[in-house]
C-alpha positions as CSV (number, residue, x, y, z in Angstrom):
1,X,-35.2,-19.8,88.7
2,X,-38.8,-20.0,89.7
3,X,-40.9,-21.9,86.9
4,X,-44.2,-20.7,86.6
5,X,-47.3,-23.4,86.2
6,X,-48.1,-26.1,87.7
7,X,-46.2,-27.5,91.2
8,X,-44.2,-30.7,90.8
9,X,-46.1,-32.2,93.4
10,X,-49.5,-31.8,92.2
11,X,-51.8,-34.4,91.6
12,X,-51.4,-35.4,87.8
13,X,-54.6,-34.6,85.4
14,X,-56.8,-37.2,84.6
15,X,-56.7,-38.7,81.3
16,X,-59.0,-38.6,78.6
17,X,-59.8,-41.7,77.1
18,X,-60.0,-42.4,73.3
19,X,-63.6,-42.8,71.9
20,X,-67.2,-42.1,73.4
21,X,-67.3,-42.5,77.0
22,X,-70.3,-44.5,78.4
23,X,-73.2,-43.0,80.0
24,X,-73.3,-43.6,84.3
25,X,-75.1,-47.1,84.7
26,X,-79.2,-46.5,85.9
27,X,-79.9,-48.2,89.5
28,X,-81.6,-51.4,89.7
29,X,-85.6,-50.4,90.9
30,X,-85.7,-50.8,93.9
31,X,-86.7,-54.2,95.5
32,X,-86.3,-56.1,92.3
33,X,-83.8,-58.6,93.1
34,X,-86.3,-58.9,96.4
35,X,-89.1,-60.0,94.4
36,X,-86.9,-62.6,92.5
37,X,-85.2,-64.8,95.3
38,X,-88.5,-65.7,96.4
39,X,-89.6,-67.4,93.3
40,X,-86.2,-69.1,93.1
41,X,-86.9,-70.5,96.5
42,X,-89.8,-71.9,95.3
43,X,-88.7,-73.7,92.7
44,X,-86.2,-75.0,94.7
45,X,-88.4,-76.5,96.8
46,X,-91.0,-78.3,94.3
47,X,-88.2,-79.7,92.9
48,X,-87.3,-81.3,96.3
49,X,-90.8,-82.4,96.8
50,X,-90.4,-83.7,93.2
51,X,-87.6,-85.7,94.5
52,X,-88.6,-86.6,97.5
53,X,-92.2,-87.8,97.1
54,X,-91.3,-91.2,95.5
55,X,-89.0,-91.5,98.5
56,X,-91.4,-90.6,100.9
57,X,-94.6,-92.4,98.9
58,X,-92.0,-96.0,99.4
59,X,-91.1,-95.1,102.6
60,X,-95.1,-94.5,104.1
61,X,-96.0,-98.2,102.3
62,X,-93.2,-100.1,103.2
63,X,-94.5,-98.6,107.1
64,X,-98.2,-100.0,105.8
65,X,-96.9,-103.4,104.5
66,X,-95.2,-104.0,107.6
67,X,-98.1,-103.7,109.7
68,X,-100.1,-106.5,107.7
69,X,-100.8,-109.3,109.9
70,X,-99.0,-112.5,108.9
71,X,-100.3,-116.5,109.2
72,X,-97.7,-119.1,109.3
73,X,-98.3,-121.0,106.5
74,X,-95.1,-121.8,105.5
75,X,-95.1,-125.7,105.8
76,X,-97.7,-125.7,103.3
77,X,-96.3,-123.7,100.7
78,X,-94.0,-124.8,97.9
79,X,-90.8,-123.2,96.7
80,X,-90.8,-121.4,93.8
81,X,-87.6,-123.0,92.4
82,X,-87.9,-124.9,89.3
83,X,-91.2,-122.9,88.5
84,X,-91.9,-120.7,85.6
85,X,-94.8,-119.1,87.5
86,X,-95.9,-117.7,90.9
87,X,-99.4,-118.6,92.8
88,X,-101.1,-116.8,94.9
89,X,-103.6,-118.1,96.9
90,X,-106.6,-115.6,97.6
91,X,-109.4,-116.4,100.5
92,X,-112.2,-114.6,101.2
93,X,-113.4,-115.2,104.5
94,X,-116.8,-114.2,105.5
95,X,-115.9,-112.8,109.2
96,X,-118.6,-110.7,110.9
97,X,-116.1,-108.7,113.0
98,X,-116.9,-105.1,112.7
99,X,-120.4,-105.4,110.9
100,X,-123.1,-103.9,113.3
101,X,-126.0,-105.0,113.4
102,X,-127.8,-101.7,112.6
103,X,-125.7,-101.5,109.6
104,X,-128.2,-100.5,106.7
105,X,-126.3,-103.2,104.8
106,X,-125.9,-105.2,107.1
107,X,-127.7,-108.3,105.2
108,X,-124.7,-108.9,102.9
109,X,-122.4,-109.8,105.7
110,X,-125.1,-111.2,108.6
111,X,-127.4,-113.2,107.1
112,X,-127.5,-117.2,107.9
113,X,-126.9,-115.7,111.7
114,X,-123.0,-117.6,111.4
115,X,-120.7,-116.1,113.7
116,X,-117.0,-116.9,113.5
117,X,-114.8,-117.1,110.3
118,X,-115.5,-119.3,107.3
119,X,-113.5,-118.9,103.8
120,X,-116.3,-117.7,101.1
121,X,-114.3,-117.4,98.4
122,X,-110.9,-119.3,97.4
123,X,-109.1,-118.1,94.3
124,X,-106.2,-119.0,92.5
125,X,-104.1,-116.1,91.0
126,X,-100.9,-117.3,88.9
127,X,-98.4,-114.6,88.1
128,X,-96.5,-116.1,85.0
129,X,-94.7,-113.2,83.6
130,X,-96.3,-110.4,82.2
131,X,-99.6,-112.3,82.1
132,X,-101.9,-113.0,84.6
133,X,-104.4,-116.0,85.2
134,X,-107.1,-116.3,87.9
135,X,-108.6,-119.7,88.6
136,X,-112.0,-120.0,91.1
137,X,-112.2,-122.7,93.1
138,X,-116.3,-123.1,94.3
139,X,-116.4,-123.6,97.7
140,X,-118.5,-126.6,97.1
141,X,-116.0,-128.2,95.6
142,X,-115.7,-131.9,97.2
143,X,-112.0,-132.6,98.5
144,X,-110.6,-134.7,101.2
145,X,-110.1,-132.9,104.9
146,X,-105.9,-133.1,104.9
147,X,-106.6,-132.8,108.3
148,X,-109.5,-135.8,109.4
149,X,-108.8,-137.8,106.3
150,X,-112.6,-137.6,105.6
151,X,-114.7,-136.4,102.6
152,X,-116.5,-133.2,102.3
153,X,-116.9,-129.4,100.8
154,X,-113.6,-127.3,99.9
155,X,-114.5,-124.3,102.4
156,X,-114.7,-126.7,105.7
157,X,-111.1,-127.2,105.3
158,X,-109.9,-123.9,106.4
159,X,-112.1,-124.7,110.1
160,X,-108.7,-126.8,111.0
161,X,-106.7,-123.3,110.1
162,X,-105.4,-121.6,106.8
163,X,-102.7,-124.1,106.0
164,X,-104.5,-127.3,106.3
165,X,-107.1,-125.1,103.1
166,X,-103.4,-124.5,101.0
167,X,-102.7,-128.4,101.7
168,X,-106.2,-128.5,100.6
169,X,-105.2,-127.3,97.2
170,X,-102.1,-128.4,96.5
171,X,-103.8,-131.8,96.8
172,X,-106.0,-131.0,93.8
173,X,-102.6,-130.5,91.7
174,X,-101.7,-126.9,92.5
175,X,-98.5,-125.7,94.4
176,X,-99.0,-122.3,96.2
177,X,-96.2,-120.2,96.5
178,X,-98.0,-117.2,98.7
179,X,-101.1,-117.1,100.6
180,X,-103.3,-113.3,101.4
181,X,-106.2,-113.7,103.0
182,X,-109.3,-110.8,103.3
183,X,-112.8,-110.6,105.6
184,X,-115.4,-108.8,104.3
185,X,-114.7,-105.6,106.3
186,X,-111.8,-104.9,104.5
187,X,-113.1,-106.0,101.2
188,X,-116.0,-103.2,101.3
189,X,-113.6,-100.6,102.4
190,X,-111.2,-101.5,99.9
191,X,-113.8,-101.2,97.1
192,X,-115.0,-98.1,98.6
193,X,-111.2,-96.8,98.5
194,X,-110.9,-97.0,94.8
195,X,-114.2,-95.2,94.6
196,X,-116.9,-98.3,93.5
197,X,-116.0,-101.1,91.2
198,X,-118.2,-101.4,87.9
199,X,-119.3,-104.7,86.3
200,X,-121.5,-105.6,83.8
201,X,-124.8,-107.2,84.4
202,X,-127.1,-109.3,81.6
203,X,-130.5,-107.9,83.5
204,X,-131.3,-106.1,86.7
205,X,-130.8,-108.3,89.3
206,X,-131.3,-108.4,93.1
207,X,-130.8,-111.0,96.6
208,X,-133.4,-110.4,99.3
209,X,-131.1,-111.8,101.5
210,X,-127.9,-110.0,100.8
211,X,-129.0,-106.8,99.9
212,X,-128.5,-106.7,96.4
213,X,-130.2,-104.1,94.4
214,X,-129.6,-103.6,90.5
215,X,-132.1,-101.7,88.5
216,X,-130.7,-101.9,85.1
217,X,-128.7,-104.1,83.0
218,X,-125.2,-103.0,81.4
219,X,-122.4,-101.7,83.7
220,X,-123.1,-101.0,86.8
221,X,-120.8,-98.8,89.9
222,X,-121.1,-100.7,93.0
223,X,-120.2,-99.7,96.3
224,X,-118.6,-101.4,99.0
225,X,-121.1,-102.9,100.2
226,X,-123.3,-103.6,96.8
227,X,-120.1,-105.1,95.3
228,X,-120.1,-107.9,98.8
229,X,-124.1,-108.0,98.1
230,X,-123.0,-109.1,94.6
231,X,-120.6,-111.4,95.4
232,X,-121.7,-113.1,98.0
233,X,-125.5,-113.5,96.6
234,X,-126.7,-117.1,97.1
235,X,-130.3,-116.6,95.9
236,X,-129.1,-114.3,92.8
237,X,-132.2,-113.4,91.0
238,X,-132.4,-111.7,87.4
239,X,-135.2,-109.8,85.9
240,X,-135.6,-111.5,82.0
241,X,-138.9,-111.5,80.1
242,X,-140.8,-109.3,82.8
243,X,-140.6,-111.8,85.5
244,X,-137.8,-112.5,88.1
245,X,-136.1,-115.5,87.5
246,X,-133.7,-117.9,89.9
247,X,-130.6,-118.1,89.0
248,X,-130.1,-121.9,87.9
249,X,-126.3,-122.2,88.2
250,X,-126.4,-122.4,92.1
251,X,-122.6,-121.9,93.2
252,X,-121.1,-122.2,90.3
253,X,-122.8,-118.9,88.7
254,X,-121.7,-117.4,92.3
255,X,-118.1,-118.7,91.8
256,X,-118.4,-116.5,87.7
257,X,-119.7,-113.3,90.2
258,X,-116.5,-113.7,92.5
259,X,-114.0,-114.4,89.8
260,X,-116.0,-111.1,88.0
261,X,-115.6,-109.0,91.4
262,X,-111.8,-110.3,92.5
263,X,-110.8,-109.4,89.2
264,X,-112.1,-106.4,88.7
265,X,-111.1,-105.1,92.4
266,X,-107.4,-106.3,91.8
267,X,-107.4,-104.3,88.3
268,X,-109.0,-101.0,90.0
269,X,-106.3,-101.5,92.7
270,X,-103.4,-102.0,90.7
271,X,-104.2,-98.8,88.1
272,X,-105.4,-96.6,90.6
273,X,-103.1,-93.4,90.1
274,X,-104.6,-90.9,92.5
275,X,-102.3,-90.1,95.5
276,X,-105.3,-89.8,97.9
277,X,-107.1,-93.0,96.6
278,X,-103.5,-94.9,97.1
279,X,-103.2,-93.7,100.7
280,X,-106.5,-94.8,101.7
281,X,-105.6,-98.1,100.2
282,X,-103.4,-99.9,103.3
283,X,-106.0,-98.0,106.1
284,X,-108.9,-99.9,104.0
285,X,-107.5,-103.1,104.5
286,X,-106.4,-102.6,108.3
287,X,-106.1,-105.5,110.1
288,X,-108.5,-107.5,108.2
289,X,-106.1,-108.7,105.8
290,X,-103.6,-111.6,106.6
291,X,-100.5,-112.5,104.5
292,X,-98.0,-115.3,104.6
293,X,-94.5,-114.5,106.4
294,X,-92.3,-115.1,103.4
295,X,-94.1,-112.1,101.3
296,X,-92.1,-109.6,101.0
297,X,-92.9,-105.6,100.3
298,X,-91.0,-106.2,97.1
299,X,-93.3,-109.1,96.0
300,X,-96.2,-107.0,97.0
301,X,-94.7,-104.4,94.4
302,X,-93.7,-106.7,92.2
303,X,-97.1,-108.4,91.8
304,X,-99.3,-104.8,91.6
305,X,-96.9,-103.5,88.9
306,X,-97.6,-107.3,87.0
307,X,-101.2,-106.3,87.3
308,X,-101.5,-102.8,85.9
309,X,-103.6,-102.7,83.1
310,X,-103.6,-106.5,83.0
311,X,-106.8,-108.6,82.9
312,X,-106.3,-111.3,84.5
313,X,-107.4,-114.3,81.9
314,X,-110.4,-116.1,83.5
315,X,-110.0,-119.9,84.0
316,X,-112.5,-122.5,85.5
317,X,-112.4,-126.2,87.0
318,X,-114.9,-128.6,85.1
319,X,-117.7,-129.6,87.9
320,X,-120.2,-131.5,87.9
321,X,-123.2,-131.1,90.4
322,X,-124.7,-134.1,92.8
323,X,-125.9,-134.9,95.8
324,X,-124.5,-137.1,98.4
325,X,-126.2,-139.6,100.3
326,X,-126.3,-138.0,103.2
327,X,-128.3,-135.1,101.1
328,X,-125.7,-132.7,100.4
329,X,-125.3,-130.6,97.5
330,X,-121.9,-130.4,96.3
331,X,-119.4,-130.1,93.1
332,X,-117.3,-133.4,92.0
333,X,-114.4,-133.1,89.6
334,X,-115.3,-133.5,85.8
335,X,-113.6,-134.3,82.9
336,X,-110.6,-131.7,82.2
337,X,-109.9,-130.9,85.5
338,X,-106.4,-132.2,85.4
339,X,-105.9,-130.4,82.5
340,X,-106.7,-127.1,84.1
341,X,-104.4,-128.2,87.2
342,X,-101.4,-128.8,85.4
343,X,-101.4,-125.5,83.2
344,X,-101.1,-123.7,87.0
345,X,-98.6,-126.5,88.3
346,X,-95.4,-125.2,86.2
C-alpha cells in the first residue's frame, strides 16, 4: 500500500527553535580592523624603544668611556682599602693644542706666549658617601719636587709627568685613589655642552688679558670660553665704588674662582637630563681628557650619580703669602693645614 506524503528518504525539516531567533550579525565596515593593527604596531614598538634605550644609552657610553685616554699613574696611587672615602685628583692643564690663534677668544688660552702643557688648576674631590667635598690646592703652593728633591711651586711638579704631581700630594697628607686630567679645549667644550655654566659675581668684573668680560653683578651664564676667561683670570679686576679695582687676593682669590667653576661644571654635568646635551658630553671632552687605568666605566657612573644634585662642600688649605729670596711669590703652609689634610686622609 502506497502512503501518500512525504518520501522516506527526504531530507528531514528543519527545526524550529524555542524562543526569538537572533537577527543575522551586520558586517564589520570595511577596513576597520586595517586601521587598528597599525596603531598596535606602534605601540609595540615605543615600547621596545622604551626598553631598549637604557640599553642602547649604556651601551653608546661604555663605547665613549673606552675611548678616554689613560696615564699610568698607578705607582702613585693608594688603595682604597681601609678607607671610608674616595679621592679624586682633578688637573687642569693649560695646553694650547687646538687654540688658533685667530680665535676671537683666543686670550684666555694664549696669553704669557707658553707653549707646551702646565697644570693650572689642581683639585681635590673626595667622594665619602652620599656627600661630596672639593678641596683647591693653589698652584703656588710651595712643596718639595718628589722628583729633584728641591723646593719650589706645586704646578712645576707635573713638568717631571702626572705621577711625580699625585706623589706631590700625597706628600702634603692626601692619598689619591683616582687621577682625571682636562686641557682647556675640552673644558670650554664641555661647558659649552651643558649649555653655559652660571656663577655669581659681587660686581662686574673683567681681565684684559684673558678676555674676561662681566657687565653686571649677580649670576651670570658664561660660555665656554668666558667661564676659562674666568677661571683662569690672573689680573681679575672688579668694578666697586665707580672705579675698577685689582683684585688683592692674587692666587688665592683665583684658586675661590676655580673651586666656584669646577664645582659648578661638575654639578651641571652630573644633573644634566637632556638626551642631546648628554651625547654631546663624551665628543666635548675628546681626547683632551686623560684618566688613570684602574678607573673603571662603573666608577665613572658611580661617581656622576654621587654628584647629582650634590654641592660639593667647599674646603680650603690655610696659606700664607711670602716671597722667597730668590724673589718669588709663593703660598707656605699655615696653621690648620694638617687639620684639613687629615679630614681627606680617611
Amino acid at each position: 500500500m502506497k502512503v501518500l506524503g512525504r518520501s522516506s528518504d527526504a531530507a528531514p525539516a528543519p527545526s524550529v527553535p524555542n524562543g526569538p531567533v537572533a537577527p543575522p550579525r551586520a558586517p564589520s565596515p570595511p577596513g576597520r580592523g586595517a586601521r587598528r593593527r597599525p596603531w598596535r604596531r606602534v605601540v609595540a614598538l615605543l615600547v621596545v624603544l622604551v626598553l631598549l634605550l637604557p640599553v642602547g644609552m649604556f651601551a653608546f657610553g661604555w663605547w665613549q668611556f673606552s675611548r678616554i685616554p689613560t696615564v699610568d699613574v698607578s705607582s702613585a696611587l693608594r688603595p682604597q682599602a681601609g678607607r671610608s672615602g674616595t679621592n679624586y685628583l682633578i688637573v687642569g692643564t693649560d695646553s694650547r693644542a687646538g687654540i688658533a690663534a685667530d680665535d676671537p677668544n683666543a686670550g684666555a688660552f694664549l696669553d704669557e706666549g707658553i707653549s707646551g702643557s702646565r697644570t693650572d688648576t689642581i683639585m681635590v674631590l673626595r667622594i665619602e658617601g652620599g656627600s661630596a667635598s672639593l678641596l683647591s690646592i693653589p698652584r703656588d703652593l710651595w712643596v718639595t719636587d718628589p722628583a729633584t728633591g728641591q723646593k719650589g711651586r706645586i704646578n712645576s711638579t707635573f713638568a717631571a709627568g702626572p705621577a711625580n704631581l699625585v706623589n706631590a700630594v700625597t706628600a702634603l697628607g692626601i692619598p689619591i685613589q683616582h687621577y682625571m686630567e682636562i686641557n682647556f679645549v675640552s673644558f670650554s667644550r664641555l661647558v659649552d655642552a651643558i649649555g653655559g655654566i652660571t656663577v655669581e659675581v659681587p660686581a662686574p668684573a673683567r681681565d684684559g688679558n684673558s678676555g674676561l668680560q662681566i657687565d653686571a653683578a649677580g649670576p651670570v651664564t658664561l660660555d665656554g670660553a668666558q667661564a676659562l676667561a674666568f677661571v683662569r683670570s690672573r689680573y681679575y679686576e672688579q668694578f666697586v665704588d665707580g672705579v675698577w679695582q685689582a683684585d688683592p687676593t692674587g692666587d688665592i682669590g683665583r684658586t675661590e674662582r676655580q673651586r666656584v667653576f669646577l664645582t659648578t661644571l661638575l654639578r651641571g654635568v652630573a644633573d644634566t637630563r637632556n638626551p642631546l646635551a648628554l651625547a654631546r658630553i663624551p665628543g666635548a671632552v675628546g681626547g683632551g681628557m686623560r684618566i688613570d687605568d684602574d678607573l673603571t666605566y662603573f666608577d665613572a657612573l658611580r661617581l656622576g650619580w654621587t654628584l647629582r644634585g650634590v654641592s660639593p662642600a667647599a674646603t680650603t688649605i690655610p696659606v700664607t703669602p711670602r716671597t722667597t729670596t730668590g724673589g718669588a711669590a709663593v703660598l707656605e703652609l699655615g696653621p690648620g693645614a694638617s687639620e684639613v689634610f687629615a679630614s681627606f686622609s680617611r
